[in-house]
N, C-alpha and C positions, 0 to 999 in steps of 0.2 A: 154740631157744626155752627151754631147758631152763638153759641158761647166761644167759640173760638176764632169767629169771623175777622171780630173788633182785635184781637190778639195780633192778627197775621198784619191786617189792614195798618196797625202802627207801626209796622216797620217796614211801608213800603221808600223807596229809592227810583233813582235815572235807571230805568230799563226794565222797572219792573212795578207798576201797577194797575193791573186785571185783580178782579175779586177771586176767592177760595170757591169751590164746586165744580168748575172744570173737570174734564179728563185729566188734565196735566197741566202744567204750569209752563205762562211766557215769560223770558225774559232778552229784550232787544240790546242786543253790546251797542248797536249804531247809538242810542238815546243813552246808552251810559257814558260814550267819550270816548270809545276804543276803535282803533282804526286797523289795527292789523292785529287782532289779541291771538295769543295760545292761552286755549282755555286749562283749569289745572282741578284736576276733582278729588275727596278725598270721604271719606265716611268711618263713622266710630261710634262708639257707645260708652256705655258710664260703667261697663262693669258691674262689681257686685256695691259697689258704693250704692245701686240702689237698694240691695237690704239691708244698708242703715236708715235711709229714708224712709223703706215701709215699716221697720221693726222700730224709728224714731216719731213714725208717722209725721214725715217732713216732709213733702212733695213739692218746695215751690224754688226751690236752687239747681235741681235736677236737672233740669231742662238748661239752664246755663253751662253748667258743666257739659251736656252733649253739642253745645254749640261750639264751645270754646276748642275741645278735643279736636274737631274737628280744624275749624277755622284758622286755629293757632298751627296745624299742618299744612295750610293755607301757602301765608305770609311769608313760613320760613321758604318759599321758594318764590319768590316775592310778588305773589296774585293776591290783587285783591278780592277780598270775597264778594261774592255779586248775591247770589241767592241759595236756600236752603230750606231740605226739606227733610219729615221727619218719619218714623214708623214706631209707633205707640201701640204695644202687644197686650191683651190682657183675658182674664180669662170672663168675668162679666165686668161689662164697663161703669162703673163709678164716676159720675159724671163730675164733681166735686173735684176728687183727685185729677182726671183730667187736664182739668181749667186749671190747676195748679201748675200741673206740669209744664202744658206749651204756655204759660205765663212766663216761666225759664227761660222757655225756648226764643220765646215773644224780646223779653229783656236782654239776653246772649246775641241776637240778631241785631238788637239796639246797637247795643254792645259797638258788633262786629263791624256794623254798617252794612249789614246783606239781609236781603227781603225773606221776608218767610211765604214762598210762594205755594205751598202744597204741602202734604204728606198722608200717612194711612193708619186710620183706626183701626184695629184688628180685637173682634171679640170673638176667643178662641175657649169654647167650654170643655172642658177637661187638658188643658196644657196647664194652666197655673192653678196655683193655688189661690181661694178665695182675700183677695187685697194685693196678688203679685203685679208685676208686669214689667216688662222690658223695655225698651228704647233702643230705637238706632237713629244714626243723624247722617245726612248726606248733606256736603255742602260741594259749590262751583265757584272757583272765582276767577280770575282773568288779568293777564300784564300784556303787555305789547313785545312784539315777536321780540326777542335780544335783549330783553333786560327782565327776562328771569335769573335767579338766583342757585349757583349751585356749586358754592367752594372751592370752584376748581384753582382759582385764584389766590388760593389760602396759603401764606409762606410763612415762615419763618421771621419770627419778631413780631407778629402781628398780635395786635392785644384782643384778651378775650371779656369781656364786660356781659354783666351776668344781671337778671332783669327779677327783682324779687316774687317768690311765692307766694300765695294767697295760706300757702298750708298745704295738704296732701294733696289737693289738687283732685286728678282721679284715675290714680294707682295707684295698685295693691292693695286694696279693699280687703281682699280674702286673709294677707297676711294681718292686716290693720283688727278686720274682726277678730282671727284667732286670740289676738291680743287684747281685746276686750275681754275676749270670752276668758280669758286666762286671769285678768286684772276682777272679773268678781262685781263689775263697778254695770250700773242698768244706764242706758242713753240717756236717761232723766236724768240723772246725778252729776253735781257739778264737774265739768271736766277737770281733771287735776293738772293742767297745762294752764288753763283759761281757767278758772273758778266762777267767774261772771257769766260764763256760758254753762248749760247742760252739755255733757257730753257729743249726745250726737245731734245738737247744731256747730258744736263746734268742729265736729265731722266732716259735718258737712257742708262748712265754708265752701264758696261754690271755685271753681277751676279761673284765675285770671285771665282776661282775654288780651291776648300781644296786641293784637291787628292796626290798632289806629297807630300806634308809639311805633310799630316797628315798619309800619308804611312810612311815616315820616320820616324814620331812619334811613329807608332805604330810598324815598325821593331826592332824600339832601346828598345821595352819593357816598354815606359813610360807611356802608355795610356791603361787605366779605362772604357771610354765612350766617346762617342762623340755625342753632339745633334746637327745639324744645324739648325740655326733656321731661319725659314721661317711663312708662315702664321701662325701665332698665339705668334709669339715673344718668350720673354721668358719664360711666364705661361703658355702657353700648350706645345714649345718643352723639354724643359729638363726635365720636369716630367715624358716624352716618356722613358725615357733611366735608370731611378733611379729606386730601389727597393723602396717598398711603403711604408718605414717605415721609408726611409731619403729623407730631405728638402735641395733644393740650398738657402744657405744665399748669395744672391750679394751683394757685396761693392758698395754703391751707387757712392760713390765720385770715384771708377776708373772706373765707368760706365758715361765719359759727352756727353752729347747731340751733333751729328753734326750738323753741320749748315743746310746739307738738312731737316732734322727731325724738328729742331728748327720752319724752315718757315711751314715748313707742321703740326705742332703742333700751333701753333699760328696764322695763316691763316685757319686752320681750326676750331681751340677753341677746342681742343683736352686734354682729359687731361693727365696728366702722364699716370696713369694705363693703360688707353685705349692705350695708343702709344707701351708700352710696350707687350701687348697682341693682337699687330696687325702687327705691324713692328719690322725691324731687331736693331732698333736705334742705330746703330754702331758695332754691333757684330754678324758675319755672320755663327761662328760655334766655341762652348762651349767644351771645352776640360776636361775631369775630367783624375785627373793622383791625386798618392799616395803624401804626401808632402816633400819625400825625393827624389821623382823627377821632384819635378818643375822646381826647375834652370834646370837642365840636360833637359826636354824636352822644357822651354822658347828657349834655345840654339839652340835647332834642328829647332825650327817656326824659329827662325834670320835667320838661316842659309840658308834658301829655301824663304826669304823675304818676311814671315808673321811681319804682327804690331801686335807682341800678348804679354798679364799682364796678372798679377794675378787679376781675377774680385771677388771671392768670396771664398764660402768654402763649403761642406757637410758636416750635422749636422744631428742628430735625428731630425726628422719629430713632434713628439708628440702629434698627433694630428688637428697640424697647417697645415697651407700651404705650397703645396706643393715648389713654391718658394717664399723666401721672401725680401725685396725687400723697406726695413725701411726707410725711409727719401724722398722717391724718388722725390717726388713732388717739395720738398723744394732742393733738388739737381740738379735738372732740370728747378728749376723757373718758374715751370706749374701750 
């Protein structure tokens, strides 16, 4: 507790700062500025991205990526995040590792702009294996009654601007290790994407957090929808967010392959679609805005140092798929 006091206490905020030891955690909407809020809650974990971290012995990015998972769930429905708590599972506790972890979490809240007000150590003997442990993240955040976010709004013609990835973000781990395991190549070893990186830090580049860029976005009135996309890429997230009678057409050629994606497409013999409906391949969170404000909101992403374009557009649906996605194989060399 006493190492992780200092951790919580930097990222306190309007409405939230009481010290960690509590029963539970306050947080006042009155002192944050909200007058009539619906509150929006959401929780996640990091998957098996954390057995590259312990089989990398890398424990201090972790904790960002279970904030962001979370938070960037947040936004797209346009709350801001207010506070967040965590549950840190292990089987004897490591106290080294620990301080790593909510270090993450500490940074990710920075990040987000929401307080780290609580969460639960659990040392559980005989669940994990000696150096495992899990994570799960809970966060809260809050908009004012009628001006949440939730595509219904979304027509035809409207442009889709697309908010660059950090890298794999944190999903499909499971498929990511098989591919490791298959490549031969140990987490030490320079990564053949990055060569300046070992492997698995470059794994484990930590998950980009939307929050500030895409509040901004959405206080100047430019934004429509927002899908992040996580497990299931771009064919199962943006359909989350469209009315069902319109289709994303993405531009293939402003959608290219990174070089992580590349080796893990090719090392694994994956083919386009599948890359596309599993990973984030370059694009961490889909912006729909009217197309008299795209310059005006591209500006707002520059300005908060988003890498964000125009990737495609909304169309009538007609029947088709829900996103569509022409050339792609031949634009990806898959």
């Amino acid at each position: 507790m006493q190492a992780i006091k200092p951790l919580a206490k930097a990222t306190a905020r309007s409405g939230a700062d009481s010290a960690l030891g509590g029963f539970g955690g306050l947080f006042d909407l009155k002192a944050a500025g909200f007058k009539d809020p619906i509150l929006c809650a959401a929780n996640d974990g990091v998957g098996t991205k954390l057995k590259v971290a312990i089989d990398a012995n890398r424990h201090d990015t972790v904790g960002i990526d279970l904030v962001a998972m979370c938070v960037n769930d947040l936004v797209v429905q346009g709350a801001e995040p207010l506070f967040f708590l965590d549950y840190f599972a292990t089987g004897k506790l490591d106290v080294a590792q620990a301080r790593d972890v909510i270090a993450g979490i500490s940074e990710g809240c920075l990040q987000a702009g929401c307080a780290l007000i609580g969460g639960e150590t659990a040392e559980m003997p005989g669940m994990y294996k000696s150096g495992d442990y899990d994570l799960a993240g809970f966060a809260v955040g809050a908009a004012e009654r009628g001006e949440m976010i939730d595509g219904t709004t979304c027509a035809a013609g409207d442009v889709l601007i697309g908010l660059a990835s950090t890298g794999v973000h944190s999903n499909g781990y499971s498929l990511v290790r098989r591919i490791v395991e298959r490549s031969g190549l140990s987490y030490e070893a320079p990564a053949p994407f990055a060569p300046e990186k070992s492997l698995g830090e470059a794994l484990l580049t930590p998950t980009r957090i939307y929050v500030k860029s895409c509040l901004a976005a959405i206080r100047a009135g430019h934004v429509k929808a927002l899908a992040h996309i996580t497990g299931g890429g771009y064919t199962e997230n943006i359909p989350r967010v469209l009315p069902d009678a319109i289709a994303a057409d993405l531009d293939v050629a402003a959608l290219p392959l990174p070089p992580v994606f590349r080796w893990l497409a090719e090392t694994g013999g994956i083919s386009a679609p599948e890359m596309a409906r599993t990973f984030n391949c370059g694009i961490g969170m889909v912006v729909v805005v009217p197309a008299d404000r795209a310059e005006a909101a591209l500006a707002v992403f520059a300005e908060h140092g988003e890498t964000a374009r125009v990737i495609g557009r909304l169309a009538d649906r007609n029947d088709g798929e829900a996103v569509r996605m022409d050339g792609l194989a031949g634009a990806w060399g898959l």
